[in-house]
KEMITOR-499090 format. One record per residue (C-alpha): x, y, z; residue in three letters. Coordinates in nm, 4 decimals, padded with zeros to 6 digits. Example, Ala and Ser with C-alpha at 12.3 -4.5 7.8 and 13.67 -1.06 7.14 Angstrom:
// KEMITOR-499090
[[01.2300,-00.4500,00.7800],'ALA']
[[01.3670,-00.1060,00.7140],'SER']
// end
This chain:
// KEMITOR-499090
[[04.8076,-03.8191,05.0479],'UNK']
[[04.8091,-03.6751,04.7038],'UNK']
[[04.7866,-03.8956,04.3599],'UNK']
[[05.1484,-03.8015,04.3100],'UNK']
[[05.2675,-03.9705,04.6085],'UNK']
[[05.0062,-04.2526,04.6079],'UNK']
[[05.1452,-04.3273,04.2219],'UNK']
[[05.5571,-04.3002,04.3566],'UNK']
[[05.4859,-04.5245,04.6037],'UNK']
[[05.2795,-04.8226,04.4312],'UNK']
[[05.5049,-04.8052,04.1493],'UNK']
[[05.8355,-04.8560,04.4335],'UNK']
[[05.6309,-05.1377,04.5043],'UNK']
[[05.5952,-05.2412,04.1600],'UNK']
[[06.0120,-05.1969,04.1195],'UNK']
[[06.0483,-05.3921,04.4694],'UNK']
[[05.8733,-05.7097,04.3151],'UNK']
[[06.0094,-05.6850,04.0279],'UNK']
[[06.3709,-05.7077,04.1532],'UNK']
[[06.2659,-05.9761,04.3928],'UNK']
[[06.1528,-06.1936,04.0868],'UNK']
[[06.4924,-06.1482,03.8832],'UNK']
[[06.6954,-06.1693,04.2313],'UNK']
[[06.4907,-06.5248,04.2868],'UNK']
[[06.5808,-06.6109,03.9486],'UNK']
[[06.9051,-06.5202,03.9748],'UNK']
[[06.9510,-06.7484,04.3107],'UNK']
[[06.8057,-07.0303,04.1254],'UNK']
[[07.0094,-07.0382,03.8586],'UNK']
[[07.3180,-07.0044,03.9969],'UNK']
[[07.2302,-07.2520,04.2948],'UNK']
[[07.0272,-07.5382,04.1174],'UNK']
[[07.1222,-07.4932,03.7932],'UNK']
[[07.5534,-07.4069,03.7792],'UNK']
[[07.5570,-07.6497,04.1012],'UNK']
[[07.4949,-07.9235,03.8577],'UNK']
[[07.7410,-07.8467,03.6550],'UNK']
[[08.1250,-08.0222,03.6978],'UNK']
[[08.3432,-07.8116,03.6443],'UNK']
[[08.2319,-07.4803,03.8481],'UNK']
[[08.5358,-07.2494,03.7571],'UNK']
[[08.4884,-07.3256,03.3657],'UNK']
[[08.1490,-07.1786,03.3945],'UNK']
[[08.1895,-06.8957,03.5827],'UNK']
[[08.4594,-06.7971,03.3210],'UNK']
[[08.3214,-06.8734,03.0204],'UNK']
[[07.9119,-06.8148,02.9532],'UNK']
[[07.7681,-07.0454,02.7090],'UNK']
[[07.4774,-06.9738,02.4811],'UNK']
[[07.3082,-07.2149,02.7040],'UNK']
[[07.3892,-07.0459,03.0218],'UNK']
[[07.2385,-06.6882,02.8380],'UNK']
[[06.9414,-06.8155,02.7234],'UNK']
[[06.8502,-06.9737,03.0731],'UNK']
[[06.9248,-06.6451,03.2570],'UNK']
[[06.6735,-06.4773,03.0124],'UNK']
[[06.4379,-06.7349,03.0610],'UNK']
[[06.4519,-06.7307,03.4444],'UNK']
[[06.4783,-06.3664,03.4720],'UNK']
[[06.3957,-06.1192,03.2676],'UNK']
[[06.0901,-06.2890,03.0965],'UNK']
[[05.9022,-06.3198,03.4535],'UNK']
[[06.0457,-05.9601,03.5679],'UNK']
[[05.9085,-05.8075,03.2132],'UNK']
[[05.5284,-06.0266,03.2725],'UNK']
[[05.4895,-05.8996,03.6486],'UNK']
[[05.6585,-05.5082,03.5051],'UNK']
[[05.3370,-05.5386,03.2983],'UNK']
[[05.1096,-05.6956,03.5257],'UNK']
[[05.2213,-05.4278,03.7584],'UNK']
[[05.1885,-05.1210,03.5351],'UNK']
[[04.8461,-05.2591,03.4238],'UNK']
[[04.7405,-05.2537,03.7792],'UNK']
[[04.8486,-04.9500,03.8405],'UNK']
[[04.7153,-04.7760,03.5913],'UNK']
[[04.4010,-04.9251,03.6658],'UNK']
[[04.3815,-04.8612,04.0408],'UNK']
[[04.5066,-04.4706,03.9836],'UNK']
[[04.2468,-04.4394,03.7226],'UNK']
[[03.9323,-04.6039,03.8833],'UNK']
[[03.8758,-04.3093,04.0698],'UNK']
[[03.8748,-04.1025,03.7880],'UNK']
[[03.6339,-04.2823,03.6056],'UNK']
[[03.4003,-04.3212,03.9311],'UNK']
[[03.3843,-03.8900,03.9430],'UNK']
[[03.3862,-03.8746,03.5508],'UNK']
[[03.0629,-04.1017,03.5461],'UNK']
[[02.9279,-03.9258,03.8583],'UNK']
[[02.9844,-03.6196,03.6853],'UNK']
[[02.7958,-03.6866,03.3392],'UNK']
[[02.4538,-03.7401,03.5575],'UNK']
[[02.4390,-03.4011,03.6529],'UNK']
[[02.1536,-03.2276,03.4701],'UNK']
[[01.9779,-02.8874,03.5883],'UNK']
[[01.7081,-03.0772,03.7937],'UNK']
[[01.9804,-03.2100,04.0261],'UNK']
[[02.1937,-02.9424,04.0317],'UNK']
[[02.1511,-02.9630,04.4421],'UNK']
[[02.3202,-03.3044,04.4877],'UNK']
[[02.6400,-03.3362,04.5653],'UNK']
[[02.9322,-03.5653,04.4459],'UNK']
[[03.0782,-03.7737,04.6845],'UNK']
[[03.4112,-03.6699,04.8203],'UNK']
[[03.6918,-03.9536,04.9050],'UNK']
[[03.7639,-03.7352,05.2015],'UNK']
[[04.1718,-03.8444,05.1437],'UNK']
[[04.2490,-03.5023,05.0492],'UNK']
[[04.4400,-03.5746,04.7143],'UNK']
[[04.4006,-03.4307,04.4034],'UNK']
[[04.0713,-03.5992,04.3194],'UNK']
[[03.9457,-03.4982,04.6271],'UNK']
[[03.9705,-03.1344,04.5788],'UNK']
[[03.8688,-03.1381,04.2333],'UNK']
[[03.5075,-03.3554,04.3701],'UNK']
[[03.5010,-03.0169,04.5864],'UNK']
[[03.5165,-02.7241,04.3065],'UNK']
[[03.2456,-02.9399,04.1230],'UNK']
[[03.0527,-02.8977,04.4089],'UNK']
[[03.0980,-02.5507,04.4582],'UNK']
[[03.0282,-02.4992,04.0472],'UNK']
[[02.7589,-02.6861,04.0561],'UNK']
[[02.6289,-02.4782,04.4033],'UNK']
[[02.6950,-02.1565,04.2064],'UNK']
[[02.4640,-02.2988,03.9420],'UNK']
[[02.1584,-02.4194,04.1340],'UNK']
[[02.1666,-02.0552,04.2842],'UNK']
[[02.1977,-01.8655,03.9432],'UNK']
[[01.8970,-02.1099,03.8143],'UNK']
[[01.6925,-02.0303,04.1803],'UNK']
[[01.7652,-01.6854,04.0439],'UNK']
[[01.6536,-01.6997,03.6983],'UNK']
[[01.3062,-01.8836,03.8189],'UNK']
[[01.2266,-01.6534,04.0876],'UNK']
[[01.2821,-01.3511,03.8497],'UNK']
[[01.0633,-01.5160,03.5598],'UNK']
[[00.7980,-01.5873,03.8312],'UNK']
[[00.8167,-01.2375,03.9421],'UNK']
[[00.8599,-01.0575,03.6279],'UNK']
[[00.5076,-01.2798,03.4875],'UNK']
[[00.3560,-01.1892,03.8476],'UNK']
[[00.4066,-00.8107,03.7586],'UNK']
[[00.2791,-00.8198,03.3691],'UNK']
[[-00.0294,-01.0018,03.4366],'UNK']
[[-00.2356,-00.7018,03.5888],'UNK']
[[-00.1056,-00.4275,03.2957],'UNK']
[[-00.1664,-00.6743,03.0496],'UNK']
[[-00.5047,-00.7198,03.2348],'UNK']
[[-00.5838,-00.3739,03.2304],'UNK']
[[-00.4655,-00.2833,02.9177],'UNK']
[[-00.7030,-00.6312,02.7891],'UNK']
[[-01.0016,-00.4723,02.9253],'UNK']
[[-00.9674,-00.1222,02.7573],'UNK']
[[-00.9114,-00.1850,02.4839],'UNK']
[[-01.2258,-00.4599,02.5173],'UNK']
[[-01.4360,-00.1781,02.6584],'UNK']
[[-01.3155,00.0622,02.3469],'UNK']
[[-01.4540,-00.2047,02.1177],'UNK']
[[-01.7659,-00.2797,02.2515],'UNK']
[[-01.8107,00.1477,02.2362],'UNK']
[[-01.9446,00.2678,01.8928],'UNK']
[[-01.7474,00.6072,01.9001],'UNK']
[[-01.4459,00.3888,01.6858],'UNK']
[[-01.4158,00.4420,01.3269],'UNK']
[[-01.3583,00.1594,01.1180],'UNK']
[[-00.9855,00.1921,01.1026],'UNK']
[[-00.9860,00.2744,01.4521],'UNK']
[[-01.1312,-00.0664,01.5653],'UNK']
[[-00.9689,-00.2632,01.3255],'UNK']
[[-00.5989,-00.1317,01.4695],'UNK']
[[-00.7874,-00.2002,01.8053],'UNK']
[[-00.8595,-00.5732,01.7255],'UNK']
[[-00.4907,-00.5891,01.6199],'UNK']
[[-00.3764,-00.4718,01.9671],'UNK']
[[-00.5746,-00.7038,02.1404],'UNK']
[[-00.4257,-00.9969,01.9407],'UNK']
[[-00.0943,-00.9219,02.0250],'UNK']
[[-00.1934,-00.8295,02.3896],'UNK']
[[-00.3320,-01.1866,02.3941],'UNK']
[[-00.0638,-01.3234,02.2778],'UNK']
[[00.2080,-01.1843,02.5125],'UNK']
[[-00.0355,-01.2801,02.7924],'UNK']
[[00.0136,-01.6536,02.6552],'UNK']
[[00.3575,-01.5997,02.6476],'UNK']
[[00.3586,-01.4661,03.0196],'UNK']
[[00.1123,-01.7625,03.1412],'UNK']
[[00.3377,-02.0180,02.9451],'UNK']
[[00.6582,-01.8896,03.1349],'UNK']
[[00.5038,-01.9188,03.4785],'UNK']
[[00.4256,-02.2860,03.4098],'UNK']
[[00.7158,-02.3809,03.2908],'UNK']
[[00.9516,-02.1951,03.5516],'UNK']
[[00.6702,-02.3231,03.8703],'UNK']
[[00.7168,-02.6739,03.6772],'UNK']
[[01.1129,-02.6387,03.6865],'UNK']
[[01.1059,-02.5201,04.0745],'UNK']
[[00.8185,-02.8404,04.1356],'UNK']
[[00.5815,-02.5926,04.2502],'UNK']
[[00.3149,-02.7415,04.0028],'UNK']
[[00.1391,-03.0135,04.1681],'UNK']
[[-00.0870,-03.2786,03.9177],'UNK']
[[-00.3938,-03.4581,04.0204],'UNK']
[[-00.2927,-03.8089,03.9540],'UNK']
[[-00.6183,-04.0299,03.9348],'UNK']
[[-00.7563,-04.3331,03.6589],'UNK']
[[-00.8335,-04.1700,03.3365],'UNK']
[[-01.0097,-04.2899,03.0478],'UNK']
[[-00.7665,-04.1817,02.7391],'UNK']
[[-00.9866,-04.2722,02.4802],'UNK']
[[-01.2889,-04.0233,02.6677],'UNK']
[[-01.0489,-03.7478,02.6173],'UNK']
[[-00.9143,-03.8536,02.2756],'UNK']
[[-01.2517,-03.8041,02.1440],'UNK']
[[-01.2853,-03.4408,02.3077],'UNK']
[[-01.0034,-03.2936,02.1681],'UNK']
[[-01.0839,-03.4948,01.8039],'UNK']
[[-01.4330,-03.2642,01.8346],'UNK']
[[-01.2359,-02.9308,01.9037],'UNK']
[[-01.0008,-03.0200,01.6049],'UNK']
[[-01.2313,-03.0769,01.3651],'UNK']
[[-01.3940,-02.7065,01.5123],'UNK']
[[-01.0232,-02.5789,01.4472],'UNK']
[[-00.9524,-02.7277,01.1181],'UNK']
[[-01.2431,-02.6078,00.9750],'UNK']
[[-01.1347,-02.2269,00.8905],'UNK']
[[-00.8049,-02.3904,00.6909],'UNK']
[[-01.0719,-02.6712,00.5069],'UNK']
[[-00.8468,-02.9083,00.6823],'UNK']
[[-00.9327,-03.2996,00.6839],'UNK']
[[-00.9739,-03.4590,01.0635],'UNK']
[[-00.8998,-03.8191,01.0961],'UNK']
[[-00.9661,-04.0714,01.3927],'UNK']
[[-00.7915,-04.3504,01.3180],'UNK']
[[-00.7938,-04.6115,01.6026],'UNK']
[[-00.9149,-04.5671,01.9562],'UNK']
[[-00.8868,-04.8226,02.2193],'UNK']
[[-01.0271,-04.8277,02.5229],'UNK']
[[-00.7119,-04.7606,02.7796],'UNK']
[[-00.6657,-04.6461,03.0881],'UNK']
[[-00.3857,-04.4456,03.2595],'UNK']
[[-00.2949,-04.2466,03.5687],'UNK']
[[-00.3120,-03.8863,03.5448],'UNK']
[[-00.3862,-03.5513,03.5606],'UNK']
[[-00.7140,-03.4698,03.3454],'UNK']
[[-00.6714,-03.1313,03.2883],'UNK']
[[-00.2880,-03.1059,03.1804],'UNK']
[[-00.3019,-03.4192,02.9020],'UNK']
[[-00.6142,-03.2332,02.7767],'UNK']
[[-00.3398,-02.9154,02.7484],'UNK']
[[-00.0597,-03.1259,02.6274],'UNK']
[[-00.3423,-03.2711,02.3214],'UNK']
[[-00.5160,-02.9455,02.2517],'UNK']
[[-00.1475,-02.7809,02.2216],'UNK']
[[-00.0171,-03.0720,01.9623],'UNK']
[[-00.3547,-03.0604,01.8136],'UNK']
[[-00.3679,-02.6528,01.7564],'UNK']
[[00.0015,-02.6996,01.6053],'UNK']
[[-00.1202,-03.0129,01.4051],'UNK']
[[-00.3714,-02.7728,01.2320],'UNK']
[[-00.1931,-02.4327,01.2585],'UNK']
[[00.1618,-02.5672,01.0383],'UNK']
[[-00.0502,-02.7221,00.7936],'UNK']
[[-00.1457,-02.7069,00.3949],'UNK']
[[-00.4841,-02.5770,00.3010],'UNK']
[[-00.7078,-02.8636,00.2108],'UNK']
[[-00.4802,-03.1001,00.4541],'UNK']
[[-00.5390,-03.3611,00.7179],'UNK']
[[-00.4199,-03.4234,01.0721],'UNK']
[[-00.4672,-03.7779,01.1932],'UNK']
[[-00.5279,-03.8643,01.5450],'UNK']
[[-00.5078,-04.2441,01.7311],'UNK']
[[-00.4713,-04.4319,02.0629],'UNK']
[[-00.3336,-04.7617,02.0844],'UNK']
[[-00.2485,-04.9922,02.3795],'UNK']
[[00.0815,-05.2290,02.3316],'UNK']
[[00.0790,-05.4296,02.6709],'UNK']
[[00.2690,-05.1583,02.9746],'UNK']
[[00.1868,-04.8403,02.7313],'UNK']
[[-00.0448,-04.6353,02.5678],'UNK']
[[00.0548,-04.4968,02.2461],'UNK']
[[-00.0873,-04.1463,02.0999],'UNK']
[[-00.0107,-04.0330,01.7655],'UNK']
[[-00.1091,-03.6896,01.5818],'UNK']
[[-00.0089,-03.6501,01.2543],'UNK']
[[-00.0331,-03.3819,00.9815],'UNK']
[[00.0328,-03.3100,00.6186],'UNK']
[[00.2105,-02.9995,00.6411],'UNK']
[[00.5885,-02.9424,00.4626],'UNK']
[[00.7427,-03.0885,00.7478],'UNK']
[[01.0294,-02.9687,01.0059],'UNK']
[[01.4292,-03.0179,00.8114],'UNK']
[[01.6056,-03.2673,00.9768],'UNK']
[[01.8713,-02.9896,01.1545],'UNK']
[[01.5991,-02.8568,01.3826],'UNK']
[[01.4200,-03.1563,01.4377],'UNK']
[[01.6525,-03.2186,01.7394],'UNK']
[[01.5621,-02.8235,01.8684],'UNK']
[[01.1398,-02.8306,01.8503],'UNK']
[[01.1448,-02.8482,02.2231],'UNK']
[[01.3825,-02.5908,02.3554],'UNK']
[[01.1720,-02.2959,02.4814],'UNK']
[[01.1160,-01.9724,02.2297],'UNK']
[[01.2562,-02.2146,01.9154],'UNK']
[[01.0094,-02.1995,01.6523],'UNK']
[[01.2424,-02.2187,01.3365],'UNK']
[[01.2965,-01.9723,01.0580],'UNK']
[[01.0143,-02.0825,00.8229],'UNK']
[[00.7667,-02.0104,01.1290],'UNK']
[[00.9255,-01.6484,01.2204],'UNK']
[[00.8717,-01.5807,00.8338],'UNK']
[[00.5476,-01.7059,00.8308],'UNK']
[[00.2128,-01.5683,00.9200],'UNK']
[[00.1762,-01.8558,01.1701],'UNK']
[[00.0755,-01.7335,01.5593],'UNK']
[[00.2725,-01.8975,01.8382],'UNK']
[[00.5842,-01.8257,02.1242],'UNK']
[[00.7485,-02.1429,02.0754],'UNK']
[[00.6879,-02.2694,02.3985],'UNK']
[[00.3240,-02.4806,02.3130],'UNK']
[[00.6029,-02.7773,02.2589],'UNK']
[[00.8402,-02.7257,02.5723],'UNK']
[[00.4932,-02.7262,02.8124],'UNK']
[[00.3604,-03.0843,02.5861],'UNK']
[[00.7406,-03.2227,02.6879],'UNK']
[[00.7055,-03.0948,03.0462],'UNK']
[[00.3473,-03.2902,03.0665],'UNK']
[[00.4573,-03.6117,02.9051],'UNK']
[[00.7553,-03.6100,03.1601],'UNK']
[[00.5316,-03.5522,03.4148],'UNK']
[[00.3713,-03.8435,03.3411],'UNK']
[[00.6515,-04.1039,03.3407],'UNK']
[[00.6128,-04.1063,02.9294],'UNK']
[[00.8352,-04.0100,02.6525],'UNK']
[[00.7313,-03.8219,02.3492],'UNK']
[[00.9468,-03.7924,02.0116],'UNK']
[[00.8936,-03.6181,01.7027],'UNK']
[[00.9320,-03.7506,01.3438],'UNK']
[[00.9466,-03.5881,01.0411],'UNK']
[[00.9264,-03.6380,00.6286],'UNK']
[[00.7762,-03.4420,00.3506],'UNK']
[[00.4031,-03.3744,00.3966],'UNK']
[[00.4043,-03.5715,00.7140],'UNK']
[[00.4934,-03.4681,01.0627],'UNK']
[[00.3785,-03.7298,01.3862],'UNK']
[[00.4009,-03.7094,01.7210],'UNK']
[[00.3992,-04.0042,01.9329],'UNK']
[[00.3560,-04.0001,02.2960],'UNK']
[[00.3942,-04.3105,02.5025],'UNK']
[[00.2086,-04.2863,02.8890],'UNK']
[[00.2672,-04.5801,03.0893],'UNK']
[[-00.1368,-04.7908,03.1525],'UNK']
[[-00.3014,-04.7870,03.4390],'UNK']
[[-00.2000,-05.1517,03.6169],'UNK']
[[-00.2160,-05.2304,03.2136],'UNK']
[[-00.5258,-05.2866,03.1741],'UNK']
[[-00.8111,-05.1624,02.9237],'UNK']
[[-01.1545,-04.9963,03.0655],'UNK']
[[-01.4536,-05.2393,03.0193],'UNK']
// end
């Protein structure tokens, strides 16, 4: 049964009541109420101003209350299932691009249109299968010339038949061969992550142990820039998860910390517990990221026009792997930023929310 139909034929039921209101009226009036009156003739013949205002009071007031009651309903009841797919709709993201929306099965309107979604969103899951399995091919097949072409040029430099300018162009190569093999190695994470083909080593970690860790390598990698490192709290707290990728997801914010920074700056680390969470912050001094690409730092390849003009190294994807982590983790991470200061804060849920002895 289509919505057209179902809509003609609550609304005839609407109209039905309606007229058996005013007709119920109508009988009443003219059976209890004229019955009481002596001379029957008279009235029929003449109609007082009494007589009108108790036909609108018995009749059309109730049949205009239940026309409204009954277009309120049915607006609401034709509706309701529109709102249902409408809400059903907004949850789909392109991690669950596989579910489907429930169908009514009725065959109306709805119905159908709860089927081309599905079909869409079918099409979609396959062109993103697509997309993946081409990245992951496509960084499968540049990993061994970009090996080769790595060890060349290694083996040229460690020959002395190179002339100064020679080996100097030669370092310069091997940067940006370095470079586009992070690039490469960063898309194969985050396109095995997307497929959930990257499997994480959940066990009880001691965040403070690796705090500390990554606060020695940044005060290694702040040195060169005469860069100020900071440790300013550190509790002991525990949480469940994979050692090797928070270490990533710190060292990444940490090399970014130190790389989009003034000279003669500081980056400020700390870990604090708040009851259920753990809360990491890294901080730094640099100019800051304007508040209409704030909302952007995580899409994949954004770095921002101040960093393309810049002399600063990165692919813009160090922050799209540090979401994927946090994620990973059942946290949340956010970014804020003023003049001279830029902090991240990531939140990872404690393990059973407690503190290591």
């Amino acid at each position: 049964m289509t919505i057209r139909t179902r809509l003609n034929l609550w609304y005839s039921a609407v109209l039905c009541g309606v007229a058996l209101t005013v007709g119920a009226a109508a009988l009443y009036h003219e059976f209890f109420v004229e019955g009481h009156h002596h001379h029957h003739q008279e009235a029929e013949a003449t109609l007082d101003s009494g007589d009108l205002v108790d036909i609108l009071t018995w009749t059309l007031v109730p049949a205009v209350a239940l026309g409204l009651a009954g277009g309120w309903w049915l607006t609401r009841r034709a509706l309701a299932p529109v709102t249902e797919l409408t809400q059903a709709v907004e949850k789909i993201h392109d991690h669950n691009l596989a579910e489907q929306l429930a169908r009514t099965g009725n065959g109306d309107e709805l119905d159908r249109l709860t089927e081309v979604f599905n079909a869409m969103t079918a099409r979609l899951d396959g062109a993103f299968q697509r997309i993946r399995e081409f990245t992951l091919h496509a960084s499968h097949e540049l990993k061994t010339p970009l090996t080769v072409l790595h060890g060349e040029i290694e083996t040229e430099l460690n020959g002395e038949q190179l002339s100064s300018a020679q080996r100097e162009k030669r370092l310069g190569q091997l940067d940006e061969i370095q470079r586009l093999t992070r690039i490469v190695d960063g898309l194969t994470l985050l396109t095995k992550a997307d497929a959930g083909q990257v499997k994480l080593k959940f066990t009880p970690l001691a965040l403070d142990e690796i705090m500390n860790d990554v606060f020695a390598d940044a005060q290694i990698l702040a040195r060169p820039a005469n860069l100020s490192v900071w440790l300013a709290a550190c509790e002991k707290i525990s949480v469940n998860g994979d050692r090797h990728r928070l270490r990533q997801l710190l060292l990444n914010l940490t090399d970014n910390a130190v790389k989009y920074n003034q000279p003669g700056g500081e980056v400020e680390f700390s870990v604090r517990g708040d009851g259920t969470h753990a809360e990491l912050n890294i901080s730094n001094s640099g100019n800051g990221i304007p508040p209409e690409i704030l909302p952007r730092v995580f899409e994949r390849f954004f770095r921002g026009d101040a960093a393309h003009n810049s002399a600063v190294d990165g692919c813009g994807l160090g922050l799209s792997i540090a979401e994927w982590i946090v994620r990973a983790h059942h946290g949340e991470i956010r970014i804020a930023s003023v003049k001279n200061r830029t902090t991240v804060t990531i939140r990872l849920p404690r393990a059973s929310g407690k503190t290591i002895p």
